[in-house]
N, C-alpha and C positions, 0 to 999 in steps of 0.2 A: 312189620309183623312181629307181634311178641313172641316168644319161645318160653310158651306155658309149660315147660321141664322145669325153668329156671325157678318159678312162684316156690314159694314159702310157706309150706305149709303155715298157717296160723292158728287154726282151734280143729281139733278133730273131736267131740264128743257125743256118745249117745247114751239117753238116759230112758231106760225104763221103766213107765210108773206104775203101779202099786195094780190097776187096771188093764195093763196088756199095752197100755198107748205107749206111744215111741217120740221122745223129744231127739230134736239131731242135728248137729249144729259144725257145720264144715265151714271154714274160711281157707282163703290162699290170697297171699299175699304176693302180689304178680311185682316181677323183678323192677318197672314201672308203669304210672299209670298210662292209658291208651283212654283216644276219643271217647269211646264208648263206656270204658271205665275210668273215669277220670280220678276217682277215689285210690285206684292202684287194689282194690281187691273186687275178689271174685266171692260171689260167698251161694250158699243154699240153706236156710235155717228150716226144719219141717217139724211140724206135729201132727201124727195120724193115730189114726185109731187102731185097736189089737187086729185089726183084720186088714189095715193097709191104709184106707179111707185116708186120703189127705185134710185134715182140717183147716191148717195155717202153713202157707208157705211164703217163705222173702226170697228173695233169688235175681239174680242179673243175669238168666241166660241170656248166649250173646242173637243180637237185633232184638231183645226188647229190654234192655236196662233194666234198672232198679225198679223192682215192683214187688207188690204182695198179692197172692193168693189168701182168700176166705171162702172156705167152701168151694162153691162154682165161678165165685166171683174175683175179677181182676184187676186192680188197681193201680196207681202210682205209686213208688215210695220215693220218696225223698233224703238221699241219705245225707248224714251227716256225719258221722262216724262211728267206727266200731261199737263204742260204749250204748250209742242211740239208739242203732240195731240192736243188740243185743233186750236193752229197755225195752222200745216198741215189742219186741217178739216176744218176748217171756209174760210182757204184761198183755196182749194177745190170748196166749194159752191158760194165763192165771182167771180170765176171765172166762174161755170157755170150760176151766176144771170146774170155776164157782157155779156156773148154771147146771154144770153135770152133778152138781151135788143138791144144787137145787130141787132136781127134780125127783 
């Protein structure tokens, strides 16, 4: 059993955008990786709208791994590392800013 005290924090940031939306981006960097996390971190990336509404979410709660939330919907992710997360999610949100401006 790991002793999630010892994790590392790695990224704590939250960004509010210009709209009320809320980008938020937690990582921990667990002392080592376990079956289930075999990458060695724990992370939750979210973007919701001014009123809460989840839009995008990544996240490895634990029994169900690495996946992404859109909308209602729930997916696999596949990770690779930090950098990639980071990539995939921000290019996620950049897409649903562009149709919100579309509209």
């Amino acid at each position: 059993m790991i002793d999630y005290m010892e994790a590392k924090q790695y990224a704590n940031q939250k960004i509010r955008l210009p709209d009320g939306s809320l980008v938020s981006v937690v990582i921990w960097q667990l002392p080592e990786p376990t079956d289930e996390r075999p990458h060695g971190f724990k992370y939750r990336l979210n973007y919701c709208t001014a009123d809460g509404a989840t839009l995008i979410r990544y996240d490895n709660e634990k029994g169900k791994g690495d996946h992404k939330h859109i909308g209602n919907e729930q997916e696999p992710y596949i990770f690779k590392d930090i950098d990639k997360l980071l990539d995939d999610f921000f290019r996620d949100v950049d897409e649903i800013l562009e149709k919100k401006q579309d509209e």
